[in-house]
Each structure stands twice: as C-alpha cells, then as structure tokens.
N, C-alpha and C positions, 0 to 999 in steps of 0.2 A: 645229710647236711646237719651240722651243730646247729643243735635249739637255744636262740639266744632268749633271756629272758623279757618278756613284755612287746617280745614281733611275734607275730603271728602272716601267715599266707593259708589264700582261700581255701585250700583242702581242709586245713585246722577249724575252719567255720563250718564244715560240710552242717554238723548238727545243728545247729543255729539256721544257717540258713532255710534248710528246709522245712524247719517249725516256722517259718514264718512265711513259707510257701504255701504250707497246708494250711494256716491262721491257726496253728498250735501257741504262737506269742504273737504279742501284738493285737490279742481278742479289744474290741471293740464292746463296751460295756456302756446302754441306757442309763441318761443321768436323770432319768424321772421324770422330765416335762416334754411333750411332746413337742411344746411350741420352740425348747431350746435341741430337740434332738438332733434337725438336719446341721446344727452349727455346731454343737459338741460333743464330743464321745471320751468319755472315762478312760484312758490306755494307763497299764501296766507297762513298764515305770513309767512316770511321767510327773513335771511338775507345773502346777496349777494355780495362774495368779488371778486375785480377785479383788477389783479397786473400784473407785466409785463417788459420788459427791455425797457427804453427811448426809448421815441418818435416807440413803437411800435402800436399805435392806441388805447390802452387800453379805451381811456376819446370819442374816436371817435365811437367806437363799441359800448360802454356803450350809447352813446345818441342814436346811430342808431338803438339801440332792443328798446330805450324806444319808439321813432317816429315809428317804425315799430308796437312795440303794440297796441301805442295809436290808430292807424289805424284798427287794428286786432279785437283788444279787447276793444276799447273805454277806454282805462285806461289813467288816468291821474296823471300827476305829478307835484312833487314840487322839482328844482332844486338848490340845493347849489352847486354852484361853481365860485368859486372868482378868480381861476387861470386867468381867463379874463372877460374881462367886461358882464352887462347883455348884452347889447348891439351885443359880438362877441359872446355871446351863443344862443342867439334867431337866428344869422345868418348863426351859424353852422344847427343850425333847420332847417333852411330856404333851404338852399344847398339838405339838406337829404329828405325834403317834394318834392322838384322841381327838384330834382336828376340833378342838372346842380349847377355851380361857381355861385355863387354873385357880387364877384370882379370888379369892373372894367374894370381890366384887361384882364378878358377872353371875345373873341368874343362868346362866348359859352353859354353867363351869361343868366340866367334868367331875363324874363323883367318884367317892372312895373304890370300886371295883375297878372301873375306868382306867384309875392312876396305877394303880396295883399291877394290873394288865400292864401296862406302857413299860413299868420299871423294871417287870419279870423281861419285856425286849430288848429293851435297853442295857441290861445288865448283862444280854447276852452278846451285844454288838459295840458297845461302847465304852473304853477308860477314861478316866480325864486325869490331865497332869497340873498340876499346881508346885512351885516351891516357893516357900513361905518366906516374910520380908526382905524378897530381893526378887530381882530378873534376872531368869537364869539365861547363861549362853545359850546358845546353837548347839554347843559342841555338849553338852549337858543333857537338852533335848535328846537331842540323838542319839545318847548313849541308853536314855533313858527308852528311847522308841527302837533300839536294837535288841533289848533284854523282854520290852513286850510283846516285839514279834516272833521271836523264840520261845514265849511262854504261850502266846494265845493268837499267834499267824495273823497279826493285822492286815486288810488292806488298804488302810488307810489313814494319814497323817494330817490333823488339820490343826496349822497354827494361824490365829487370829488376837489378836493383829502384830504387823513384825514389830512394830516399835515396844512391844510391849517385851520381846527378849532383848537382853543385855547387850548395845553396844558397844560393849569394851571390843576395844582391837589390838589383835595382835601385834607386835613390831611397828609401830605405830602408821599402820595403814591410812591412805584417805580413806572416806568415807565409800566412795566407788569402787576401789580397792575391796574395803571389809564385804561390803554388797555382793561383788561377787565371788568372793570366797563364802561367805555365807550360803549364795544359790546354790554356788557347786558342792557343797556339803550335802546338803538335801538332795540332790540330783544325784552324787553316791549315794547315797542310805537308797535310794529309792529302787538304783539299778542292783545293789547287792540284795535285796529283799523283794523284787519284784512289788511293790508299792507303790504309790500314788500321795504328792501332796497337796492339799487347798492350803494356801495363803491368802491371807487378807490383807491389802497395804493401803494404806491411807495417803492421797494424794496431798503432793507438796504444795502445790495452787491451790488456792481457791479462785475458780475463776469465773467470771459474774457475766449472764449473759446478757444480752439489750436489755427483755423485761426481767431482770435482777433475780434471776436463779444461777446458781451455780452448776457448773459444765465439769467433765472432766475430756480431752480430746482426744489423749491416748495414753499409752501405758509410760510414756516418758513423761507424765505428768505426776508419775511415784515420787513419792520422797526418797532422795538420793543420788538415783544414778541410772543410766541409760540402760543398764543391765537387767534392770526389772522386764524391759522390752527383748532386749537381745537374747537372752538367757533364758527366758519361761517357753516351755513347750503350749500350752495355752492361756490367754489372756482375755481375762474377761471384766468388762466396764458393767457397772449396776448405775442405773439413774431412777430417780421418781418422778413422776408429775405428779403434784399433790392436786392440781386441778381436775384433772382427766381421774386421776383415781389409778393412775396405772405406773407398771414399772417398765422402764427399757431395760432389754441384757445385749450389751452387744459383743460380740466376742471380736477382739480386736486384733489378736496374733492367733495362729496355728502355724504348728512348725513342719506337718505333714499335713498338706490339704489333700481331703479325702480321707485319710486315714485318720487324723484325730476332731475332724471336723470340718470347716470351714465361714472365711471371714462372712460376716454377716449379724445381722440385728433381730429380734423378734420383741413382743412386749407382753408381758404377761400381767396380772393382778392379785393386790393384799387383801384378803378378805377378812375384815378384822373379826368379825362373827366365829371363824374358826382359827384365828391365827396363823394359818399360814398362805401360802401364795399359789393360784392356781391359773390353769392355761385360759384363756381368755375364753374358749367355748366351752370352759366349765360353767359359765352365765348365762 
C-alpha cells in the first residue's frame, strides 16, 4: 500500500508502543517533595503550568523542583527569566543548593567555599537566557533552546513568567488565538526533544476572599485565554497563608491521571533560615 505522508497505521507504531509498554518512554520522574509526589510526576515530553496569587512562592517552588531534580535526576536546564537579573537567579540557585541566605545580611549566609561548591553544580546543570532591551518571541526562545539542547542535551525549559516574552502576534491574532499557538509551540519543542517545560503565569484576577486575601480558583483564571487550562498537560495553583506560615500547591489539571499524577492538594512550608521550602514533617 502507498505511504502517504503524515498517516501513519498501528503496525508503523509497533516501536513506540512497546517502549511504552516496557516504561521505556513515558518514565515517571520525583519532583523532589515528597508531600507533592502522590500529585505530580515530571513526564518526558510534557508541559508544565504554574500560577498562583502574588508573591505566593510560585517562581521560588518552580526553581526549587528544578535544583532538586537536577540533583535527583541529573537533569538540566535552560532558564528564561528576566523578572531579575542573571545575576539574582544563579543566587536564588545558590541559596536552594546551600540551603542557607547569600545576603550580607544574614549571619547565617553561606561562605566563600559554600558558593564556590553551589556554582561548580550549577554550572553543570543550568544555562540561563536573557536578550537585552527587549522581549524576545516564543519563536526566538525556542530556537534558542533547540541549539542548547543539541550542544548540552537539556531536560528542561523553564520560562517565568509568560508575560514577560513578547506579545507581538502574528497575522493579527486574538489574544486566545496567540495563546494557543504559543502553548503549541512549546509542546513541539518539547515532543521533538523529548523535554519538559515549567511556566509561570500570572493570573488575570485578582480575587479577594471574605477575610481579604486573595484566591486564585483555577487555571482559567490565567491571563488570557481558557487554553492555559485546556492545553497544559499539568497545572498547578501555588497559594500562601502568611498567618499559618504555610504554602498550598494544588495541582489543578492532569492530563493522564495516574501517569503524570493526580488532582489533589498538599501544603508544604518557607523556611526563611534556609531559603527554601520544605515538606511539612521536615519540622
């Protein structure tokens, strides 16, 4: 029978399907917290949303699974995030490698061998991308994280936060439109590279609850477009109680229950003494 091009029938999957009979693809990878384990698993490809109410730790949690995997799992990453310098993200790194402040400030800080240690790790598991007085596309990113993973095999992409790449749209799309051409973009890159992405998005509510904190209630409370729900293979809600001391993570979408996790909530905690966040019977 003539092979047309882009059909495919099930004998042509034989080798696919059986790697994923034996769990040769599709491995299941610890994302470092035991308290978030039963709810989420790291899959190859897959992509990865993270949203949340201000200043709840969303961009802190997201580097702390990826320093935790890089550990776990030898996985390495390529980091877009411009909200601060490279500069204050390699030392957010640095803090979560040496579980102590950086600062000055703190008698508590990590010293000069400490850092030294952190950045000899760091330097083996992490890039970071930056281009200078402007926000770059999606389509720029990507070209830039297909030449990284060809030089130094990433498994992993983390941009935080989306508003911070370039909005410009093509052929003058809605807003919901660009949205989901932008997901599916990253959802290529990730199935041609077998890769993983963290995003961070910043909800478009702000929504106030009776005693006057803010909520977020699900992933269609992104800025944008219902797509942020529809479209991400897991989604996960970060909240704080600044009273209790503690964080919520709930993960709100899985697109394989069982296989990349499942819906459900845990609460873990910031320990400011060491800068990072740990399972609640780390106390």
């Amino acid at each position: 029978m003539k092979k047309i091009e882009g059909v495919f029938r099930a004998k042509d999957l034989t080798e696919d399907i059986w790697d994923l009979y034996k769990g040769k693809s599709q491995k299941r990878y610890y994302c470092g917290f035991s308290s978030i384990d039963p709810f989420f698993k790291i899959i190859k490809p897959s992509f990865n949303l993270f949203t949340g109410t201000p200043n709840s730790g969303k961009s802190s949690l997201t580097l702390e699974i990826a320093l935790r995997t890089a550990r776990e799992h030898n996985f390495s990453y390529l980091i877009f995030s411009p909200e601060s310098s490279l500069a204050v993200n390699l030392k957010r790194l640095i803090e979560k490698y040496c579980q102590k402040p950086f600062d000055i400030m703190f008698h508590n800080r990590a010293d000069e061998t400490e850092v030294l240690e952190a950045i000899e790790f760091i330097h083996e598991h992490f890039l970071f991308l930056d281009m200078e007085q402007e926000s770059p596309s999606i389509d720029w990113i990507l070209e830039r994280a297909r030449l990284v993973h060809k030089e130094y095999d990433i498994d992993g992409l983390i941009i935080d936060p989306y508003n911070e790449v370039s909005n410009e749209r093509d052929n003058g799309l809605r807003e919901d439109e660009h949205i989901s051409s932008f997901i599916s973009k990253i959802k290529r890159f990730n199935r041609e590279t077998n890769t993983f992405t963290f995003l961070v998005a910043h909800p478009t509510k702000q929504i106030r609850s009776a005693d006057g904190t803010f909520k977020v209630n699900s992933l269609y409370d992104c800025s944008g477009s219902s797509h942020w729900n529809n479209k991400t293979d897991v989604g996960i809600i970060v909240t704080r109680d600044y009273e209790s001391q503690t964080t919520n993570v709930r993960i709100a979408k899985i697109r394989e229950i069982d296989v990349q996790g499942n819906i459900g909530e845990c609460t873990i905690r910031w320990n400011n003494s060491t800068k990072c966040f740990e399972d609640i019977s780390a106390f």
